[in-house]
LUMKE-935715 format. One record per atom (N, C-alpha, C): residue in three letters; x, y, z; atom name. Coordinates in Angstrom, 2 decimals. Example, Ala and Ser with C-alpha at 12.3 -4.5 7.8 and 13.67 -1.06 7.14 Angstrom:
REM residues 2
+------+---------+---------+---------+------+
! type !      px !      py !      pz ! atom !
+------+---------+---------+---------+------+
!  ALA !   13.19 !   -5.69 !    7.80 !    N !
!  ALA !   12.30 !   -4.50 !    7.80 !   CA !
!  ALA !   13.20 !   -3.30 !    7.80 !    C !
!  SER !   12.85 !   -2.25 !    7.08 !    N !
!  SER !   13.67 !   -1.06 !    7.14 !   CA !
!  SER !   12.90 !    0.03 !    7.87 !    C !
+------+---------+---------+---------+------+
END
This chain:
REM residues 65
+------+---------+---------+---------+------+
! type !      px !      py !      pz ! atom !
+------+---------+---------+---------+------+
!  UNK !  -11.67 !  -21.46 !  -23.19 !    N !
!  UNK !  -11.62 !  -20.09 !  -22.70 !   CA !
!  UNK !  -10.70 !  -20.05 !  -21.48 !    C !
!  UNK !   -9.68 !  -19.25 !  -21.59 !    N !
!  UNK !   -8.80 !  -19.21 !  -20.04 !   CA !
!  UNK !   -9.52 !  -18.31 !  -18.57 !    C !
!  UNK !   -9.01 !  -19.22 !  -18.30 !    N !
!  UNK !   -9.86 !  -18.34 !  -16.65 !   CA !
!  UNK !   -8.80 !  -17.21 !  -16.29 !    C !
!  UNK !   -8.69 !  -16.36 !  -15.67 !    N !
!  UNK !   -8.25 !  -15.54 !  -15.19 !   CA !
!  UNK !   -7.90 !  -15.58 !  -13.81 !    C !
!  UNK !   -6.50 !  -15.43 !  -13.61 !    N !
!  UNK !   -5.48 !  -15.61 !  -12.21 !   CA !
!  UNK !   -6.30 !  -15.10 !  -11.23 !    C !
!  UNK !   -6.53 !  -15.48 !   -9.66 !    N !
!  UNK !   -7.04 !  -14.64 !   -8.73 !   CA !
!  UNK !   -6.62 !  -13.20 !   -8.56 !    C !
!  UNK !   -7.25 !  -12.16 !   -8.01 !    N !
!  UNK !   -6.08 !  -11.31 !   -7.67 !   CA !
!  UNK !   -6.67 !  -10.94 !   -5.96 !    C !
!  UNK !   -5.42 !  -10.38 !   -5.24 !    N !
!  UNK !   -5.65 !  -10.06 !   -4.21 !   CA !
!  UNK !   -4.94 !   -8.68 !   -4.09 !    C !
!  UNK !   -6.18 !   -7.70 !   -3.05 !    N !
!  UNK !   -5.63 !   -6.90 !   -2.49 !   CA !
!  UNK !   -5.02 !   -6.49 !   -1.52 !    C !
!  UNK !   -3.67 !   -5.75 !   -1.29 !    N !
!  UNK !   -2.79 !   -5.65 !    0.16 !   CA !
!  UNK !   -3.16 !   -4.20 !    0.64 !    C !
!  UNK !   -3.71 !   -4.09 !    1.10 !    N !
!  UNK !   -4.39 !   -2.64 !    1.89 !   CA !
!  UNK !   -2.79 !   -2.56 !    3.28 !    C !
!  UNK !   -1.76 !   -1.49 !    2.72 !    N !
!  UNK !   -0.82 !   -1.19 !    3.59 !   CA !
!  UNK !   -1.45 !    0.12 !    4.21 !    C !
!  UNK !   -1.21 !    0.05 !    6.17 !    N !
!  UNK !   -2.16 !    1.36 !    6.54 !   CA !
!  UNK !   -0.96 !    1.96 !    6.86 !    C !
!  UNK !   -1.42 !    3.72 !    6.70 !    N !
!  UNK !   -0.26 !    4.77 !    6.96 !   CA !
!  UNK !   -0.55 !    5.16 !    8.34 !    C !
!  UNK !   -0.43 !    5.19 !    9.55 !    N !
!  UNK !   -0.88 !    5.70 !   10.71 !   CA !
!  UNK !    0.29 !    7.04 !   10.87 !    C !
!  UNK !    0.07 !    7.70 !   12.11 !    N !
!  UNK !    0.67 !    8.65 !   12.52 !   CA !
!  UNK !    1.76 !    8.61 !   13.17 !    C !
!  UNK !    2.75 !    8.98 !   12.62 !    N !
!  UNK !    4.29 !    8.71 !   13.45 !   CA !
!  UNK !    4.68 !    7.39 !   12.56 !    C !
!  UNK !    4.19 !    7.00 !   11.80 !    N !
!  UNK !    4.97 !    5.89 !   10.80 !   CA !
!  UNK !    6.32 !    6.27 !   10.13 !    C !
!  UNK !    7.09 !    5.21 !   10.45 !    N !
!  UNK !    8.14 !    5.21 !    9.65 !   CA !
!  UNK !    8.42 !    4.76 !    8.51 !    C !
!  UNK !    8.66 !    6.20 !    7.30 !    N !
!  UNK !    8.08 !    5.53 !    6.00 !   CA !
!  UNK !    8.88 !    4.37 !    5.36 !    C !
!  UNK !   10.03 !    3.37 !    5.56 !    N !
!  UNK !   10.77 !    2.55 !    4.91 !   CA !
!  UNK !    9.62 !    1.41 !    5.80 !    C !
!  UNK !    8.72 !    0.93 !    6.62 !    N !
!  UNK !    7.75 !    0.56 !    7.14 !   CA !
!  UNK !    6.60 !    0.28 !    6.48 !    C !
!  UNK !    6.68 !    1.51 !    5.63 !    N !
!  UNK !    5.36 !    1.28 !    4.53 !   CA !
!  UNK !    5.99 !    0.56 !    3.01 !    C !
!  UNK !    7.53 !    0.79 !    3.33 !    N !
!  UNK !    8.02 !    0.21 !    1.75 !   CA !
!  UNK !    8.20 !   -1.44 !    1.70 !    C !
!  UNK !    8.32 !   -2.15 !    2.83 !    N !
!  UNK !    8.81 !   -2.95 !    2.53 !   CA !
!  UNK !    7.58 !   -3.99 !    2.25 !    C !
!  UNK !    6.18 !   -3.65 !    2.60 !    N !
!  UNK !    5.10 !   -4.88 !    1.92 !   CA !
!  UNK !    4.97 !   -4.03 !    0.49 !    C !
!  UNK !    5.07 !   -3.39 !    0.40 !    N !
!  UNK !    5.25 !   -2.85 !   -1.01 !   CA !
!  UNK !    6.11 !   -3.21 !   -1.92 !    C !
!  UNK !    7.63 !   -3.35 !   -1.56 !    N !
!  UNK !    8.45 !   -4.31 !   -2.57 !   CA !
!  UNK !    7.86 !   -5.47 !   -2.41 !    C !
!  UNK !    7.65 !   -6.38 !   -1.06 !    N !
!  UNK !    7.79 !   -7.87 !   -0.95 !   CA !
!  UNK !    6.04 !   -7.98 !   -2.09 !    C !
!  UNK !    5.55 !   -7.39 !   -2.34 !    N !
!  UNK !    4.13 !   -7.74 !   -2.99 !   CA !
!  UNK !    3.64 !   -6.92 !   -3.86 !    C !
!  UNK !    4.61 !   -6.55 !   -4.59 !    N !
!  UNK !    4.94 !   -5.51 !   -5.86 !   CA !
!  UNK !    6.07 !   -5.98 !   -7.04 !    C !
!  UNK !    6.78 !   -6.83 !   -6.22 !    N !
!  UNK !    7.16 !   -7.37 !   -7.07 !   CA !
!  UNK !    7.00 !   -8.07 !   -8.34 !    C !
!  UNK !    7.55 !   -7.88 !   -9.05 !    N !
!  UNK !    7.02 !   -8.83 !  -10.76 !   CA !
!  UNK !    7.58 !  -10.29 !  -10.45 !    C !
!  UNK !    6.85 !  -11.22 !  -10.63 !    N !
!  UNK !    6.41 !  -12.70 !  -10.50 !   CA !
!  UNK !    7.15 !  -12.80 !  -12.34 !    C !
!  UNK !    7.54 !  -13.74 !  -12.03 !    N !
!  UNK !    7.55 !  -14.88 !  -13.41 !   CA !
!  UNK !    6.71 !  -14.57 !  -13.69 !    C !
!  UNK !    5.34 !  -15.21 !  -13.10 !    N !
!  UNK !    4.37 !  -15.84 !  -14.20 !   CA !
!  UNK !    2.90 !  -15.12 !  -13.35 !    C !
!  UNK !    3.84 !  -13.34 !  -13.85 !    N !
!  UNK !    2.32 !  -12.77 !  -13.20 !   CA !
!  UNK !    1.98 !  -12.32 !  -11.42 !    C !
!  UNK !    1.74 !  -10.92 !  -11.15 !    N !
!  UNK !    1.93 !  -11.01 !  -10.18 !   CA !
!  UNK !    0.52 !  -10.67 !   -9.46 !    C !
!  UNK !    0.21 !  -11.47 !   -8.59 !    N !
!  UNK !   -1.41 !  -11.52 !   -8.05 !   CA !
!  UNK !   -2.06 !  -10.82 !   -7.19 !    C !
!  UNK !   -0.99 !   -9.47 !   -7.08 !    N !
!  UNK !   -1.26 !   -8.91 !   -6.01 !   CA !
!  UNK !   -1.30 !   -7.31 !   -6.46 !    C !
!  UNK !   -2.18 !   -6.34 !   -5.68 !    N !
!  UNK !   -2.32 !   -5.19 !   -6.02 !   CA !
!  UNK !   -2.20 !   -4.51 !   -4.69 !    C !
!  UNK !   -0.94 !   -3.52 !   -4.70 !    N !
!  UNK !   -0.90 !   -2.87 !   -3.21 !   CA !
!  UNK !   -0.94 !   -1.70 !   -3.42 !    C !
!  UNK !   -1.95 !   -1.28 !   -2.47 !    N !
!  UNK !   -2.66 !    0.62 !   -1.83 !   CA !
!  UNK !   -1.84 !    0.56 !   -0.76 !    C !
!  UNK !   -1.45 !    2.04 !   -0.38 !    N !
!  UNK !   -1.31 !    2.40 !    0.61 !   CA !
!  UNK !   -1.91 !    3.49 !    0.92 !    C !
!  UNK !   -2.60 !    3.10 !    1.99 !    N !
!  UNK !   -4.40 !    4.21 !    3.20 !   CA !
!  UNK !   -3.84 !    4.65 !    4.14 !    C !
!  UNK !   -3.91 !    6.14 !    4.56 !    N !
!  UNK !   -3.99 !    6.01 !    5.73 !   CA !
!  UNK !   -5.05 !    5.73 !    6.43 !    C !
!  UNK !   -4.84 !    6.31 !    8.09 !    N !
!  UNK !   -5.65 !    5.15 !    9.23 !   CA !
!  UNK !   -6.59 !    6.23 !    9.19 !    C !
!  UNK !   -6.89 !    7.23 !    9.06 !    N !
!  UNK !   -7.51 !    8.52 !    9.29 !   CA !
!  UNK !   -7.39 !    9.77 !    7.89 !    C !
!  UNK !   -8.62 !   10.31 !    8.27 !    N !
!  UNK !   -8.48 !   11.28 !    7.27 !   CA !
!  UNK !   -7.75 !   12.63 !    7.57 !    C !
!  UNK !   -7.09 !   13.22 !    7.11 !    N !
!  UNK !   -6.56 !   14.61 !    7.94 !   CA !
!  UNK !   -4.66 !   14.71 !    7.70 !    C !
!  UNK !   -4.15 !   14.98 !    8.16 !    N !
!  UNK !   -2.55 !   14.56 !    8.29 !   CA !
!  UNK !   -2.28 !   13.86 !    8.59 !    C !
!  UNK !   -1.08 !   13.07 !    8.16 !    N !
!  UNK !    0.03 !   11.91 !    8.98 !   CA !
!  UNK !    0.87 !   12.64 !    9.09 !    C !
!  UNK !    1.60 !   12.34 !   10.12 !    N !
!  UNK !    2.95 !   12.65 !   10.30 !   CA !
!  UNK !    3.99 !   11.47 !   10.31 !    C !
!  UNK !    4.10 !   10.76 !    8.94 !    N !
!  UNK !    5.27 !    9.67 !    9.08 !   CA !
!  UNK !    6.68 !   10.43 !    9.38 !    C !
!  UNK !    7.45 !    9.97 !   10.56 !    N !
!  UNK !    8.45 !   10.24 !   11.35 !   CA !
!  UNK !    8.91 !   11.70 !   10.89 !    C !
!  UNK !    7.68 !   12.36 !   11.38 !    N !
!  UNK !    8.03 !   14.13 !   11.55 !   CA !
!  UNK !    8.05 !   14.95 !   10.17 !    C !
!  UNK !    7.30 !   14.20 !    9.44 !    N !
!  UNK !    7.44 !   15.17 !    8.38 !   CA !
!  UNK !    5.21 !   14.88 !    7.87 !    C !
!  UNK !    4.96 !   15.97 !    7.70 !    N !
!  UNK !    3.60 !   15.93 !    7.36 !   CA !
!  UNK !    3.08 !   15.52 !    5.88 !    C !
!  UNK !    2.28 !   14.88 !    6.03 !    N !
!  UNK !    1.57 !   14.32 !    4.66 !   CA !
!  UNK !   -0.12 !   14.63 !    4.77 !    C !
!  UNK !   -0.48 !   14.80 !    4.07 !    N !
!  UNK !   -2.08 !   15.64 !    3.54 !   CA !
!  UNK !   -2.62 !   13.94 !    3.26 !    C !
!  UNK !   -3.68 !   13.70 !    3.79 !    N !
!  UNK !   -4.79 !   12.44 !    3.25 !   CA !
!  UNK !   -5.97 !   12.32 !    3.20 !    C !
!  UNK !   -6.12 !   12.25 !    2.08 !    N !
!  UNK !   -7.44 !   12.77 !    1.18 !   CA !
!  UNK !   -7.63 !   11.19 !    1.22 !    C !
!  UNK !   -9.59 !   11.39 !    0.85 !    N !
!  UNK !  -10.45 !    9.83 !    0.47 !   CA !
!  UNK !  -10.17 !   10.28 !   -0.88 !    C !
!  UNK !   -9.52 !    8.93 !   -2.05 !    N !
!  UNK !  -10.03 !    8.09 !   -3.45 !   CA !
!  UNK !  -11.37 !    8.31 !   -3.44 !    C !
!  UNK !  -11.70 !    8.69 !   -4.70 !    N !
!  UNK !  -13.16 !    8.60 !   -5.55 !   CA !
!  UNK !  -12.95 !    7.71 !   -6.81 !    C !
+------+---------+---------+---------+------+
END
């Protein structure tokens, strides 16, 4: 029976005044497709519930159910 690869989660946080190419780049570096499978699953949260404002422009952030 094969076991199944670990997986890990990358919880990227959105705070206020973030600059969004900031939030992209653990997102490519651990989003990427692996050869042989890639072990990683990346969210991006913000830090708070309510608005962000990544570098002046507003974003709405709602809690996942």
């Amino acid at each position: 029976m094969p076991t199944s690869a670990a997986r890990y989660l990358i919880a990227v946080i959105a705070f206020d005044r973030v600059i969004p190419f900031h939030l992209s780049v653990p997102c490519l570096v651990f989003g990427e497709v692996i050869a042989n499978g890639n072990p990683f699953d990346v969210v991006v949260c913000a830090g708070a519930l309510g608005v962000c404002r990544p570098h002046g422009r507003a974003v709405s952030a709602g809690a996942l159910r």
